[in-house]
VODRENMAR-845255 format. One record per residue (C-alpha): x, y, z; residue in three letters; residue number from 1. Coordinates in Angstrom, 2 decimals. Layout:
# residues N
+---------+---------+---------+------+-----+
|      c1 |      c2 |      c3 | rest |  nr |
+---------+---------+---------+------+-----+
|       X |       Y |       Z |  ALA | NUM |
...
+---------+---------+---------+------+-----+
This chain:
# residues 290
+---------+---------+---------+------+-----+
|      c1 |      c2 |      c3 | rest |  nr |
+---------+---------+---------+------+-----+
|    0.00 |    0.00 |    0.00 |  UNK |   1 |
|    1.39 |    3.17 |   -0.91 |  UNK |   2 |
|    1.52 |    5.72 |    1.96 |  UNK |   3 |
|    0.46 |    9.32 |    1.18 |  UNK |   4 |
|    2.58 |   12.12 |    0.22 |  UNK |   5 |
|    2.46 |   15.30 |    3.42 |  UNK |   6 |
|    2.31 |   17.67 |    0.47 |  UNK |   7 |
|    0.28 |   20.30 |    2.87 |  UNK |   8 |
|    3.50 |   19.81 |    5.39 |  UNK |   9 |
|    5.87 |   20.64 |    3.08 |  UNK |  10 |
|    4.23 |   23.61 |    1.95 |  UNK |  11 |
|    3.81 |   24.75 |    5.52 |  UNK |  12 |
|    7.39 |   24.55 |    6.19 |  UNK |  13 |
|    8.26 |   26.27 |    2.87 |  UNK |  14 |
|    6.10 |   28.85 |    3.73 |  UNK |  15 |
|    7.52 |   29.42 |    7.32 |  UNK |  16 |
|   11.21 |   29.39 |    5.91 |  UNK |  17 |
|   10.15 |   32.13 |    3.45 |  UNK |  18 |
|    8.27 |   34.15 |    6.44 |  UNK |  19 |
|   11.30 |   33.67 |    8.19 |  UNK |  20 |
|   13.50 |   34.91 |    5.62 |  UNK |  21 |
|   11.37 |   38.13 |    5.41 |  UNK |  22 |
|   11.66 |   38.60 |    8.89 |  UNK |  23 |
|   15.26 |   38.85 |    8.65 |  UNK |  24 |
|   15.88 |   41.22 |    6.07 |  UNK |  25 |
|   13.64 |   43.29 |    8.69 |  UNK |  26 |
|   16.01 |   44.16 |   11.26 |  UNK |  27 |
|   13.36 |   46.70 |   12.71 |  UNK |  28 |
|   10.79 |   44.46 |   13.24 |  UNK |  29 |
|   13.54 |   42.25 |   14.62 |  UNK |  30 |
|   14.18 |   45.15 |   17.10 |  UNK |  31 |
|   10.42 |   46.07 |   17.45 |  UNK |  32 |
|    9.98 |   42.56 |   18.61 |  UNK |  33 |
|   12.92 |   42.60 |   21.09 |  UNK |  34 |
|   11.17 |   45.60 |   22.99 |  UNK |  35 |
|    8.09 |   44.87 |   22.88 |  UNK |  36 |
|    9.37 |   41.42 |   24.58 |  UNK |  37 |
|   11.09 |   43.65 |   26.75 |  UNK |  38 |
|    8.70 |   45.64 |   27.79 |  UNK |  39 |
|    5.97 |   42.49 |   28.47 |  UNK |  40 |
|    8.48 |   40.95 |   30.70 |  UNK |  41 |
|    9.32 |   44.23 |   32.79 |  UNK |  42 |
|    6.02 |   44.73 |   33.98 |  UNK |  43 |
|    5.10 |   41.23 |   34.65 |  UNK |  44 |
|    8.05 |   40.90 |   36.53 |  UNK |  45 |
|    7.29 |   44.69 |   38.15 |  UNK |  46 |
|    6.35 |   43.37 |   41.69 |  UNK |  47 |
|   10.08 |   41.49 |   41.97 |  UNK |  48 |
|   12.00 |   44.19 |   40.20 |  UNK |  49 |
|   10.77 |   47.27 |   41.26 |  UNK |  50 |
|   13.14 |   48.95 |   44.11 |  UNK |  51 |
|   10.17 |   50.39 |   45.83 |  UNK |  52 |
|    6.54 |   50.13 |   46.24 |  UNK |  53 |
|    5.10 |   53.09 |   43.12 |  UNK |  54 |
|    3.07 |   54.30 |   45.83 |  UNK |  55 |
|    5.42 |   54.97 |   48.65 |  UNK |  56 |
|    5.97 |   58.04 |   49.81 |  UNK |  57 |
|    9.22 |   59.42 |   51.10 |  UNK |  58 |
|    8.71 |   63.23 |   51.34 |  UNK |  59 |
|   12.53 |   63.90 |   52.75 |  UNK |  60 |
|   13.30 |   62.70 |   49.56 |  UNK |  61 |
|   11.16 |   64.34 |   47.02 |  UNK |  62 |
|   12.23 |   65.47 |   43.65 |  UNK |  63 |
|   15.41 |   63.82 |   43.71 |  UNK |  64 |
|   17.34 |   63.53 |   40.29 |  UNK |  65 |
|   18.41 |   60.42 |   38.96 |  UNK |  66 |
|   21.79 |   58.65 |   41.64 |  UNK |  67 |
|   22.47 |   55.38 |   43.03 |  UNK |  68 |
|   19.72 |   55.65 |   45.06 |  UNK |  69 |
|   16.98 |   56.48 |   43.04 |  UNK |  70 |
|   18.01 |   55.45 |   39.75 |  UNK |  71 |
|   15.34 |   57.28 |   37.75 |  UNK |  72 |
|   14.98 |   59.79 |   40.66 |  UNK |  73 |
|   11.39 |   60.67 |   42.33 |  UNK |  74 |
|    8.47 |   62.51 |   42.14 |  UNK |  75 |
|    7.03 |   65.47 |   44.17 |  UNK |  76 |
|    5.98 |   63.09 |   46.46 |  UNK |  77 |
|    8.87 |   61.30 |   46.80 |  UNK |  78 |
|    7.77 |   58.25 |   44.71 |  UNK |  79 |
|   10.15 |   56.22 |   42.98 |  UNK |  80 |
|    9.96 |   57.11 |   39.29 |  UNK |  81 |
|   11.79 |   53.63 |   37.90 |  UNK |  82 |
|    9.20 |   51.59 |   40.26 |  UNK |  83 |
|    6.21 |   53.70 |   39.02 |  UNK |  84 |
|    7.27 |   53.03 |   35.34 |  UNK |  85 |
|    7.51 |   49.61 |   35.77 |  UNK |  86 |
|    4.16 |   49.62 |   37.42 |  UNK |  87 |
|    2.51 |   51.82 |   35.06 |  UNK |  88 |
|    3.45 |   49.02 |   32.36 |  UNK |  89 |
|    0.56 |   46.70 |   33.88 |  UNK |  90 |
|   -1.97 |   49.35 |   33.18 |  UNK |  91 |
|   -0.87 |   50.56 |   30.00 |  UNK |  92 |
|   -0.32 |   47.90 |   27.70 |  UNK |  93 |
|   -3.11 |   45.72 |   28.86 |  UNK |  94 |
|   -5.48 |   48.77 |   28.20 |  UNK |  95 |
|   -3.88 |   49.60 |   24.58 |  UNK |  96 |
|   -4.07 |   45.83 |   24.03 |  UNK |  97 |
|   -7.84 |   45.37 |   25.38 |  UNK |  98 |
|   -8.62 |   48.10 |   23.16 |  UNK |  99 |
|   -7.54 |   46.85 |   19.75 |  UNK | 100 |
|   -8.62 |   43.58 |   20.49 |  UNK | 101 |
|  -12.38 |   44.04 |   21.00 |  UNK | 102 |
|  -12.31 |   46.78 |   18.61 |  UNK | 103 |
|  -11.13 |   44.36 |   15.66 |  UNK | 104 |
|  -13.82 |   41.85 |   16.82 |  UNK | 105 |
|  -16.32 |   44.37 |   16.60 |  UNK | 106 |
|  -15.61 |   45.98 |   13.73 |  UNK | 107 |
|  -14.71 |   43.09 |   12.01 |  UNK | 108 |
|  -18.29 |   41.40 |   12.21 |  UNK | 109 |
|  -19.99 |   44.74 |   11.70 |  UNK | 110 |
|  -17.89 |   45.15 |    8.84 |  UNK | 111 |
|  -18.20 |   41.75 |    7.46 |  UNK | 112 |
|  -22.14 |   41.77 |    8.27 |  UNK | 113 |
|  -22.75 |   44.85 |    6.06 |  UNK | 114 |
|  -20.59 |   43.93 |    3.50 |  UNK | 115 |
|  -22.00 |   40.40 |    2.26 |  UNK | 116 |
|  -25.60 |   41.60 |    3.23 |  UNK | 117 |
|  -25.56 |   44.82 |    1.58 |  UNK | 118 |
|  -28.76 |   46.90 |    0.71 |  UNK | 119 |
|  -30.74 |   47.97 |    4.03 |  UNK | 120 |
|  -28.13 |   45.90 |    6.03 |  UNK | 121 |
|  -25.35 |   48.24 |    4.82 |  UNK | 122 |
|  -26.96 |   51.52 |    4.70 |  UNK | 123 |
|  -28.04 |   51.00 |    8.37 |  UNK | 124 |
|  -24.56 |   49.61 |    9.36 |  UNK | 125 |
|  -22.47 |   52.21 |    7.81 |  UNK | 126 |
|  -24.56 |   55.19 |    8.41 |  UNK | 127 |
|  -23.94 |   54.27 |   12.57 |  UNK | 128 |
|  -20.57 |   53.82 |   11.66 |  UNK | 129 |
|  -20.42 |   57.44 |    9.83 |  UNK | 130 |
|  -21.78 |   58.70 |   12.79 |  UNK | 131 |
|  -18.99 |   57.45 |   15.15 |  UNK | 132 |
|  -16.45 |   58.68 |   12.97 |  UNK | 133 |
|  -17.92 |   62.15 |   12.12 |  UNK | 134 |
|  -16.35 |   63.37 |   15.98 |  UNK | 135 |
|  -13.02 |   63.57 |   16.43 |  UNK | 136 |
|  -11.74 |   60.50 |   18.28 |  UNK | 137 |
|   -9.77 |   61.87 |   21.23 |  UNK | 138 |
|  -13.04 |   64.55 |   21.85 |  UNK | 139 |
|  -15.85 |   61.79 |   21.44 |  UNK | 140 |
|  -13.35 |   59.82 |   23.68 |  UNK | 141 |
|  -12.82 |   62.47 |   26.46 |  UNK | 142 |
|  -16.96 |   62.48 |   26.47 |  UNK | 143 |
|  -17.80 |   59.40 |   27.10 |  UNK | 144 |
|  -15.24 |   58.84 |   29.85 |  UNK | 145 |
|  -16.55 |   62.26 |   31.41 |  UNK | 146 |
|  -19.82 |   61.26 |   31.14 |  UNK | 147 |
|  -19.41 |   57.63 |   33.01 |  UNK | 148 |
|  -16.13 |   59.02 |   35.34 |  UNK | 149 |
|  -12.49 |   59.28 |   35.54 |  UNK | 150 |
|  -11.64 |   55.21 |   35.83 |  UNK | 151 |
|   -9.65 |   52.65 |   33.84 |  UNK | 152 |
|  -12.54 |   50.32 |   33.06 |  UNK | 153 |
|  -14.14 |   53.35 |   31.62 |  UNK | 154 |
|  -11.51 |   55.05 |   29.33 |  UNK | 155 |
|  -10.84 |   51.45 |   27.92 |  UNK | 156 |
|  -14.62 |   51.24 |   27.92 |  UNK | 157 |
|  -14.75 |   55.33 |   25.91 |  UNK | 158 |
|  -11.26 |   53.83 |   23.77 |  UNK | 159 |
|  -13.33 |   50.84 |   22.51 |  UNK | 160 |
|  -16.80 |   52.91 |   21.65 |  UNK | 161 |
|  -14.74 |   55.18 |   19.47 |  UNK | 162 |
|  -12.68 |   53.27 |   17.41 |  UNK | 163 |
|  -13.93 |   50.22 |   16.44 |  UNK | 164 |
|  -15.09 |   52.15 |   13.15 |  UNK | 165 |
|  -12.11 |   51.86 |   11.19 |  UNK | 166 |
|  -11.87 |   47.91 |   11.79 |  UNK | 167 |
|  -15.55 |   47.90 |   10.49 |  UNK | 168 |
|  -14.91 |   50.32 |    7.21 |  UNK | 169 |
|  -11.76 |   48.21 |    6.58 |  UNK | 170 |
|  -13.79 |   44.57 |    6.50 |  UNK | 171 |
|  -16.47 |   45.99 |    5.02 |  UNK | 172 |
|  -14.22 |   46.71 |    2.15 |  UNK | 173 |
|  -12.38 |   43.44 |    1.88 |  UNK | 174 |
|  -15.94 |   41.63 |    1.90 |  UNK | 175 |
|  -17.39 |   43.55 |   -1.17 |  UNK | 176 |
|  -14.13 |   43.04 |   -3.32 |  UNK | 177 |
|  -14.09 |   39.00 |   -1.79 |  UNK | 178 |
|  -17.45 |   38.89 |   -3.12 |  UNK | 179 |
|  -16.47 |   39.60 |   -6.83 |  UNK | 180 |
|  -13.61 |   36.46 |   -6.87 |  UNK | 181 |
|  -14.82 |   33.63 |   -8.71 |  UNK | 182 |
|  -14.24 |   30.87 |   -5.61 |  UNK | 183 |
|  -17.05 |   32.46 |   -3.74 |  UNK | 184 |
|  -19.02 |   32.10 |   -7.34 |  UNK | 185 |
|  -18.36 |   27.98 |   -6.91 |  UNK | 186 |
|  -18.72 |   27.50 |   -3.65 |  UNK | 187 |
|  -22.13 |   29.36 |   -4.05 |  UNK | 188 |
|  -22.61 |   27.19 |   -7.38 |  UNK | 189 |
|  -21.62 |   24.08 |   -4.92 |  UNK | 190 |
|  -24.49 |   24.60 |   -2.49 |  UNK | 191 |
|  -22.95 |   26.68 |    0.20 |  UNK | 192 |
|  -25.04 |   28.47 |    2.41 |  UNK | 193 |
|  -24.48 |   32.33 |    3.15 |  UNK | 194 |
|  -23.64 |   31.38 |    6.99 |  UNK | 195 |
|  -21.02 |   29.24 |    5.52 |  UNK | 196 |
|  -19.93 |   31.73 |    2.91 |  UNK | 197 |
|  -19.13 |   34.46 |    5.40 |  UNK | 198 |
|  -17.43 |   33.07 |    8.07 |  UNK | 199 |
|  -15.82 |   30.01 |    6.31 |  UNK | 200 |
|  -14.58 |   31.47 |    2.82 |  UNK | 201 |
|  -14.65 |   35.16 |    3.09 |  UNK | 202 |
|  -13.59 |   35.91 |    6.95 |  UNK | 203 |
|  -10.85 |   34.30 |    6.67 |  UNK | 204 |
|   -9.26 |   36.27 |    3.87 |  UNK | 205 |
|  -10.11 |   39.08 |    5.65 |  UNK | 206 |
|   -7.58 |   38.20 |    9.15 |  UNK | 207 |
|   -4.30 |   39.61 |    7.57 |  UNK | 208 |
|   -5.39 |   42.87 |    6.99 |  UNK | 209 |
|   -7.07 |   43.44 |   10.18 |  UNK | 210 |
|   -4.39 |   41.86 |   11.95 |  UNK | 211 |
|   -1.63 |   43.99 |   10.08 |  UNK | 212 |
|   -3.54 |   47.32 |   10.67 |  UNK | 213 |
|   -4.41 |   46.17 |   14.61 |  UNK | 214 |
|   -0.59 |   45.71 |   14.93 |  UNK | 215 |
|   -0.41 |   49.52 |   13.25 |  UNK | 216 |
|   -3.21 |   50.27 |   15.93 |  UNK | 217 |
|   -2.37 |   49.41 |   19.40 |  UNK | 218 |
|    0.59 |   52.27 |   19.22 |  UNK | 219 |
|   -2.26 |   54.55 |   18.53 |  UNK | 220 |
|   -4.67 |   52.97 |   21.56 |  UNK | 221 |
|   -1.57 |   52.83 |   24.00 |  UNK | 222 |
|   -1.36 |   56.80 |   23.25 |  UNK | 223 |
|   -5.05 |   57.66 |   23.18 |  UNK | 224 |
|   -5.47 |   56.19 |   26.78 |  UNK | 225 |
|   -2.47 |   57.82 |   27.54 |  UNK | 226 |
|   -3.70 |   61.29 |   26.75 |  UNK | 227 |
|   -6.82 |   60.44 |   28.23 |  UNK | 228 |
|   -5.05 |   59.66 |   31.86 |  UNK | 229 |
|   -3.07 |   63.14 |   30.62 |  UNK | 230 |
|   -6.26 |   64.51 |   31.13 |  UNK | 231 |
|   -7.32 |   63.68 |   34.56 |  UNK | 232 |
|   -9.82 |   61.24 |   32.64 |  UNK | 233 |
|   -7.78 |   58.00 |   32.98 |  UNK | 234 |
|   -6.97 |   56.23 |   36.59 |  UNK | 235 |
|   -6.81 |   57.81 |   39.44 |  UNK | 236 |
|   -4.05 |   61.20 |   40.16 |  UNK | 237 |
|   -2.27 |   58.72 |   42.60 |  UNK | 238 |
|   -1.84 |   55.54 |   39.92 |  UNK | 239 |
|    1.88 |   54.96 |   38.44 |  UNK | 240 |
|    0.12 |   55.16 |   34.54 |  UNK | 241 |
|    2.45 |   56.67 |   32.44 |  UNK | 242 |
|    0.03 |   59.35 |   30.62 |  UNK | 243 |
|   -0.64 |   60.44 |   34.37 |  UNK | 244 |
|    2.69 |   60.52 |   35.44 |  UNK | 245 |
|    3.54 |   62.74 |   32.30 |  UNK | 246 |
|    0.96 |   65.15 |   33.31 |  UNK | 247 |
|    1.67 |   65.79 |   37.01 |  UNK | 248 |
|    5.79 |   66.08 |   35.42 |  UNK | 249 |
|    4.59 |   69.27 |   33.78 |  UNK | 250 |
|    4.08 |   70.86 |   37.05 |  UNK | 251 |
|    7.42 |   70.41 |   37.76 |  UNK | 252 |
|    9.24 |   70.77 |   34.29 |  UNK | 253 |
|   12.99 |   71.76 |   35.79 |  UNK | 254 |
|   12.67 |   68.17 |   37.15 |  UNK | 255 |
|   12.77 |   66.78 |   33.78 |  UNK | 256 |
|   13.11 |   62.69 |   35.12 |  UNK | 257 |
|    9.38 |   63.41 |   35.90 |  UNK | 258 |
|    8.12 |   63.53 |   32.78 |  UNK | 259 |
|   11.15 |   62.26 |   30.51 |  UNK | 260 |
|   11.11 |   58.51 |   31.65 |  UNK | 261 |
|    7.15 |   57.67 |   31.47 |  UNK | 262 |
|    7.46 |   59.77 |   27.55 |  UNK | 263 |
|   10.19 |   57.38 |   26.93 |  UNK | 264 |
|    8.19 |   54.18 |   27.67 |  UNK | 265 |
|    5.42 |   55.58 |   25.56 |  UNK | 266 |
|    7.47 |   56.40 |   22.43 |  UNK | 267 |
|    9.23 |   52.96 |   22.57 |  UNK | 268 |
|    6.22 |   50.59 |   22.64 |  UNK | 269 |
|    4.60 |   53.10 |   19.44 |  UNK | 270 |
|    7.60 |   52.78 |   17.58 |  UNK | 271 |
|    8.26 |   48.92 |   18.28 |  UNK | 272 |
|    4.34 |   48.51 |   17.53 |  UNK | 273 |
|    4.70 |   50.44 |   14.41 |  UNK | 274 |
|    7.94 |   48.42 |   13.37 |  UNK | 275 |
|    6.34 |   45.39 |   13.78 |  UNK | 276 |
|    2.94 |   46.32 |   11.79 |  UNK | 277 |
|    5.34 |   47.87 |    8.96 |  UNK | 278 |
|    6.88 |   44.26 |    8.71 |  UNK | 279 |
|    3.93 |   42.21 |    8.93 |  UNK | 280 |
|    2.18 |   44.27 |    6.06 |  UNK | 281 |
|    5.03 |   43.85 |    3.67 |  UNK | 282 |
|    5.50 |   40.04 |    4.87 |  UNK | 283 |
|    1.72 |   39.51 |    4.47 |  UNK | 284 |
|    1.44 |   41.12 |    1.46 |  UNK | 285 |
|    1.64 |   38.91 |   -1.62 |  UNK | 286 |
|    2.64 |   42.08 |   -3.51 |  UNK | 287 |
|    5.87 |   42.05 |   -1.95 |  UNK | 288 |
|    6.94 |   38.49 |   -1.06 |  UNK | 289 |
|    9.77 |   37.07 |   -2.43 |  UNK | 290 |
+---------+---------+---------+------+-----+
């Protein structure tokens, strides 16, 4: 008996060796990757490697510049600023994370919903979706977490109302021009239902793109709940989150470790995230592999 040939096995590992290839003619995604890692593993292991408790006080202390010490010096309270950054890790990347998340479920089966239904469906769908998207995000954003109170649950809850828009104009797209390819044609010829047309032959053409532009996205989340804490609309004044910590550092701008360290944090995770969305784009795009 002759045994069968693991053709789909071999193309799987051709396919990873080429994907791996990609990824290392891509030192920046290499490098986005590597802090991003970073960055995960600092604030999980924040309890063991912070110095100090973020919310200790030690007001003989206060506003002390960076030294032995105090490596990243402290606050106007005394605070450690290294220990608070680490800390404010835990509450900022699981928010910006949270965020893009549910947003790219939501949008993507509103999206996907109004796209293969079309007609009424769509008109309704988009029209809600219009209206989202006709306020500016940050404003609609500072709103809705005014309106239900300064808390984390809420500006992730604001974050998540305002910007699951794009993720459904995005699918929406991809569905109508999935629509037009001649495999949905046969498998529509071949008896398939529309249940199994949407969510077995046309959602799952539609995961790269979302995923690439959710990748793109989570810098921008990370620094939309970031300005939001900024504004007094995030945790509470007293909670090591890096937008807060930025805005009580502008009170004290001569003691530029205040406000330098959390900005720093910020800017690295955007750029790593934006690295790493770059790369998966050109990686995922058949346009551009090799």
């Amino acid at each position: 008996m002759i045994a069968p040939v693991a053709a789909p096995k071999v193309v799987a590992s051709s396919s990873a060796r080429r994907r791996l290839r990609q990824l290392r003619r891509q030192p920046a995604v290499i490098a986005g990757l590597v802090v991003i890692a970073a960055w995960f593993a600092l604030a999980a292991l924040a309890p063991v490697l912070a110095p100090y408790e973020p919310l200790e006080q030690n007001i003989q202390q206060r506003l002390q510049p960076p030294n032995e010490t105090y490596l990243l010096g402290t606050d106007e309270l005394g605070r450690d600023v290294l220990s608070r950054v680490l800390h404010g890790g835990r509450i900022t990347i699981p928010a910006g994370l949270a965020v893009v998340v549910i947003n790219s479920i939501i949008g993507w089966l509103v999206g996907a919903v109004a796209g293969f239904a079309g007609r009424l469906w769509d008109e309704v769908m988009m029209r809600v979706t219009e209206l989202f998207m006709a306020f500016p995000t940050i404003i609609l954003a500072m709103a809705v977490t005014a309106a239900l109170g300064p808390e984390i649950r809420n500006a992730v809850l604001a974050l998540i109302i305002v910007r699951w828009t794009n993720y459904a104009r995005l699918t929406r797209g991809l569905i109508i021009e999935a629509k037009t390819h001649e495999y949905v044609d046969a498998a529509r010829a071949l008896g398939a239902k529309n249940p199994y047309l949407l969510f077995k032959t046309l959602l799952p053409n539609t995961i790269a793109p979302v995923v690439v532009y959710g990748s793109l996205d989570i810098g921008n989340a990370i620094l939309l709940f970031a300005g939001l804490s900024f504004l007094g609309l995030g945790p509470e004044p007293s909670s090591p989150e890096w937008g807060r910590m930025i805005s009580i550092g502008i009170h004290f701008f001569d003691q530029w470790w205040m406000w330098l360290f959390p900005g720093l944090a910020i800017a690295s995770l955007v750029m790593a995230f934006n690295f790493i969305g770059d790369g998966l784009r050109d990686m995922l795009d058949p346009r551009t592999r090799a």
